[in-house]
C-alpha positions in Angstrom: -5.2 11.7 -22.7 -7.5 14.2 -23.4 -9.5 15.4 -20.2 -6.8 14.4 -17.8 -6.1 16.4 -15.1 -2.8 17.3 -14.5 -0.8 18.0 -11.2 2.3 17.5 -9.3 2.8 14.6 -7.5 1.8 14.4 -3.4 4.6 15.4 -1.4 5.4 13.1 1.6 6.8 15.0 4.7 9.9 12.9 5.8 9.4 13.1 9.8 5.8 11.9 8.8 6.7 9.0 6.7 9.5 7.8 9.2 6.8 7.8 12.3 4.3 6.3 10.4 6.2 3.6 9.2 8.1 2.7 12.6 4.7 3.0 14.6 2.9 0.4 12.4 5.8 -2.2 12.1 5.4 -2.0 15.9 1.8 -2.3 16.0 2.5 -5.6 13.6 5.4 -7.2 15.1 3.4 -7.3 18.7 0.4 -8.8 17.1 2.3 -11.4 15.4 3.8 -11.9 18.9 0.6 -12.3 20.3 -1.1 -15.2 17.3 -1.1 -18.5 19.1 -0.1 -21.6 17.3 -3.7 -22.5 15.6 -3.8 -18.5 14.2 -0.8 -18.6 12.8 -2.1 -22.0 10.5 -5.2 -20.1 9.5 -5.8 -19.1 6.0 -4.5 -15.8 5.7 -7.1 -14.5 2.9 -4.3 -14.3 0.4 -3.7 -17.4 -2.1 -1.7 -19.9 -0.7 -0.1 -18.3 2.2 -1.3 -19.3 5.8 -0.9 -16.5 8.4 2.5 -17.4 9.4 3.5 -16.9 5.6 2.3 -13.3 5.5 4.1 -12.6 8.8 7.4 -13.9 6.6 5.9 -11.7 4.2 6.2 -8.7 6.1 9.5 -9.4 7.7 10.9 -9.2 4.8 9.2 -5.8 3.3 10.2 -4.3 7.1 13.6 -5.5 5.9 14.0 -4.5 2.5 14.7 -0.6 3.3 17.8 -2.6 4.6 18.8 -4.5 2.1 18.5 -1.2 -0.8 20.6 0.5 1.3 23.0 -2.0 1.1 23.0 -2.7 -2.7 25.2 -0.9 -5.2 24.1 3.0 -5.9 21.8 3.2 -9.2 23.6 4.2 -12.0 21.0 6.9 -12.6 20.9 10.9 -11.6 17.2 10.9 -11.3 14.4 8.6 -10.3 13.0 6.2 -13.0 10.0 5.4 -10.8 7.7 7.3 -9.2 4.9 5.9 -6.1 2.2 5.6 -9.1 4.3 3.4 -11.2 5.3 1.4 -8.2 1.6 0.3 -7.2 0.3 -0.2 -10.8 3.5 -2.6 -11.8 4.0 -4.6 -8.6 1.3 -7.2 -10.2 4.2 -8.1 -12.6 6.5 -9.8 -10.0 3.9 -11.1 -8.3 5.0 -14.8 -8.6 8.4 -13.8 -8.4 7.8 -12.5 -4.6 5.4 -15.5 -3.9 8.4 -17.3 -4.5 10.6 -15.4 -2.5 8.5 -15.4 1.1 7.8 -19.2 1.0 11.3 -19.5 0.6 12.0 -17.0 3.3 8.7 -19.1 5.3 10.1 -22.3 5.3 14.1 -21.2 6.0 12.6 -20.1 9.6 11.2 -21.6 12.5 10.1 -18.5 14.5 8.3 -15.4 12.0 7.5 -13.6 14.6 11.6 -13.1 15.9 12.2 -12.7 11.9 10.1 -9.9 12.2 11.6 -8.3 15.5 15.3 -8.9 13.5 13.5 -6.8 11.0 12.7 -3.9 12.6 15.8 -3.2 14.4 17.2 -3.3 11.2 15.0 -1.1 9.8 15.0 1.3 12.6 18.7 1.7 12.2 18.7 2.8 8.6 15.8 4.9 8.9 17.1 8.1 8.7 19.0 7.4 5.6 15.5 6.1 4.0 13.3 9.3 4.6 15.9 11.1 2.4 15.1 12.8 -0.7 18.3 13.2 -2.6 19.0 9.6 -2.3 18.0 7.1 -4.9 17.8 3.4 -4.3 18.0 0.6 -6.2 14.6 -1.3 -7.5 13.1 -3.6 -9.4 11.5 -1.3 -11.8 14.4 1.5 -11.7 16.0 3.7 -9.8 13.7 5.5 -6.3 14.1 7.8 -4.5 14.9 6.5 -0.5 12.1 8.3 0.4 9.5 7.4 -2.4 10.8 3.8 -1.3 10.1 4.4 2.2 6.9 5.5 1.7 6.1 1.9 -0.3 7.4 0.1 3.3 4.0 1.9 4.9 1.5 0.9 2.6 2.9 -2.9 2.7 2.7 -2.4 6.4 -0.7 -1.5 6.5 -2.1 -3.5 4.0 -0.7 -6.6 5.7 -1.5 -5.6 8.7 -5.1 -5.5 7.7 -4.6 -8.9 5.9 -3.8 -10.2 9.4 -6.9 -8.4 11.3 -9.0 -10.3 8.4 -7.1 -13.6 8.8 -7.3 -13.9 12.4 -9.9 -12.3 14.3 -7.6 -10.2 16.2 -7.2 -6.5 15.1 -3.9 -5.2 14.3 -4.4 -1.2 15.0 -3.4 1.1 12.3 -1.5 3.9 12.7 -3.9 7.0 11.7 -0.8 8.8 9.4 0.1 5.8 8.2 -3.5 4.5 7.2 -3.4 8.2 5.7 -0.6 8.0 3.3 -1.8 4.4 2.0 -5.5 6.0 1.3 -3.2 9.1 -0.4 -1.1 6.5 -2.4 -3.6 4.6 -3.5 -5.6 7.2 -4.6 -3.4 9.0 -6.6 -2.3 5.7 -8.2 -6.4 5.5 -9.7 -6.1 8.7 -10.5 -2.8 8.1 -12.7 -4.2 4.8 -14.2 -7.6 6.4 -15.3 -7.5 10.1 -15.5 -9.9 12.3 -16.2 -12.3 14.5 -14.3 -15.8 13.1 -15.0 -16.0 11.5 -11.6 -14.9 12.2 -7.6 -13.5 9.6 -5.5 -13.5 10.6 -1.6 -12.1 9.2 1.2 -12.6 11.5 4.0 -10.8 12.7 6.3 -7.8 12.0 4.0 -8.3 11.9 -0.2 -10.0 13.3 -2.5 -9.0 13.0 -5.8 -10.7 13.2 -9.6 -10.5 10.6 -12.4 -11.8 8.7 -15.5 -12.0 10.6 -18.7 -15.2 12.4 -19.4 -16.9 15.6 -19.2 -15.1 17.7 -17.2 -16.8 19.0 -14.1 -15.1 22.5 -12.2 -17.7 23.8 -10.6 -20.2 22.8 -7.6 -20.8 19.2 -6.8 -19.6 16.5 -9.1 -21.7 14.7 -11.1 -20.0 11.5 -10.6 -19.1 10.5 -7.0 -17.8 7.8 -5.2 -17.3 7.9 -1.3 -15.7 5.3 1.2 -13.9 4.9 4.2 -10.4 4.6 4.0 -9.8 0.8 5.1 -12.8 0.6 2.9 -10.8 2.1 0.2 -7.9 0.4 0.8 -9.3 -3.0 0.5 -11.4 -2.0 -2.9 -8.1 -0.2 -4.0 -5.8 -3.9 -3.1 -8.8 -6.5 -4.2 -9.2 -7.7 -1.0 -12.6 -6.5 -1.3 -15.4 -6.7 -4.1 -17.1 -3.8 -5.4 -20.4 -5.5 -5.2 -19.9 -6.6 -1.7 -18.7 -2.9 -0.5 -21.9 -1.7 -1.7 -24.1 -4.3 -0.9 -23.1 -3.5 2.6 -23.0 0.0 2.7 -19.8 0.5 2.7 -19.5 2.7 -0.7 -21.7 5.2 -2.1 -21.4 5.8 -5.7 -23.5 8.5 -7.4 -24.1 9.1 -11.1 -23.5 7.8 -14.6 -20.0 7.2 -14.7 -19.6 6.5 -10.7 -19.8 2.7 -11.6 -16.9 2.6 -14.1 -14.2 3.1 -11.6 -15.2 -0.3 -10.3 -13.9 -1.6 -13.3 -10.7 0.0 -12.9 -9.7 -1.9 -9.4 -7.5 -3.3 -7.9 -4.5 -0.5 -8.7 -2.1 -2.7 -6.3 -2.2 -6.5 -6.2 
């Protein structure tokens, strides 16, 4: 597309991504351990699923670093997806994993041990998932481990958020794992729309330029949008409306084209 900017993809630093990811399945697993009877029958926020649904849910993403490993190599040399692709296609086996978690909801009692099972699984394998020259087995193609790992912390966070909003009781984020989600996220917008006409920034941890458009290189941008990075996150999963974000103050968007990248959310749903 014409106006597109063009650079490599985000490298994720392995020791990173494996701290990240086992520090916020802990901070979920002891909040789940903490939601009394009555929390876990609340709404959770997303359709259908009460609380103790989404804590199935996110048993089994903690556990499907687990299961790759344990599948059959890919028959292919090279990755087939990359992080972008991953968030912008997940919406197209949406039903298909609504399916699978109240299957896994209703085959067990207790979601918060299914959770604790989980991450001693996943904590085993670890290692093996932060690599790079190892590609896993997906849905959409071949990943690498690492690429795949780095999916495991955004659903971590994510749902960890979805059980903060569900249940009064905040589930605390891990700052470098709140930072790669923000970094995912953001580079996913910037894959679906590209361009350079307008800014989206999430300080301390994105900043990155989309939409086709004139193209601005010099001094500030004509075009910017600014938010906090749960903020983001929420606009960037639609669990939050643009309106509402600024409405509340939430989001600042400045400029002509600022208001277009509203119509380019959610990237992941």
């Amino acid at each position: 597309m014409s106006g597109a900017v063009r650079r490599k993809p985000r490298a994720y630093h392995p020791d990173r991504v494996r701290d990240a990811l086992l520090a916020q399945v802990e901070f979920v697993r002891l909040a789940a351990h903490e939601l009394d009877a009555a929390q876990r029958a609340k709404a959770s926020g997303l359709p259908g699923w009460d609380v103790r649904t989404l804590i199935a849910h996110i048993a089994g993403q903690t556990d499907a670093l687990p299961r790759k490993l344990a599948e059959p190599a890919p028959s292919a040399t090279r990755p087939e997806v990359d992080l972008n692709r991953w968030v912008v296609s997940n919406s197209s086996v949406a039903d298909e994993l609504d399916e699978a978690t109240r299957r896994d909801a209703g085959a067990r009692e207790d979601q918060a041990a299914a959770l604790d099972a989980a991450a001693e699984e996943l904590e085993a394998v670890i290692e093996t998932g932060i690599r790079e020259d190892l590609l896993l087995p997906g849905r959409f193609g071949a990943m690498r481990a690492l690429d795949f790992t780095v999916t495991r912390v955004v659903e971590l966070v994510v749902h960890g958020d979805d059980l903060t909003r569900a249940t009064g009781r905040p589930v605390r984020l891990d700052r470098q794992a709140l930072a790669i989600t923000v970094r995912v996220l953001a580079d996913a917008l910037a894959a679906k729309a590209p361009g350079s006409s307008t800014e989206l920034r999430v300080p301390p941890f994105a900043a990155v330029q989309c939409l086709a458009g004139p193209r601005h290189t010099r001094g500030t941008p004509p075009n910017v949008v600014e938010t906090d990075p749960v903020t983001w996150m929420r606009l960037a999963t639609g669990r939050l409306a643009w309106r509402t974000a600024t409405a509340t103050g939430r989001l600042r968007a400045s400029g002509e084209r600022a208001g277009a990248l509203a119509g380019e959310l959610p990237v992941l749903s």
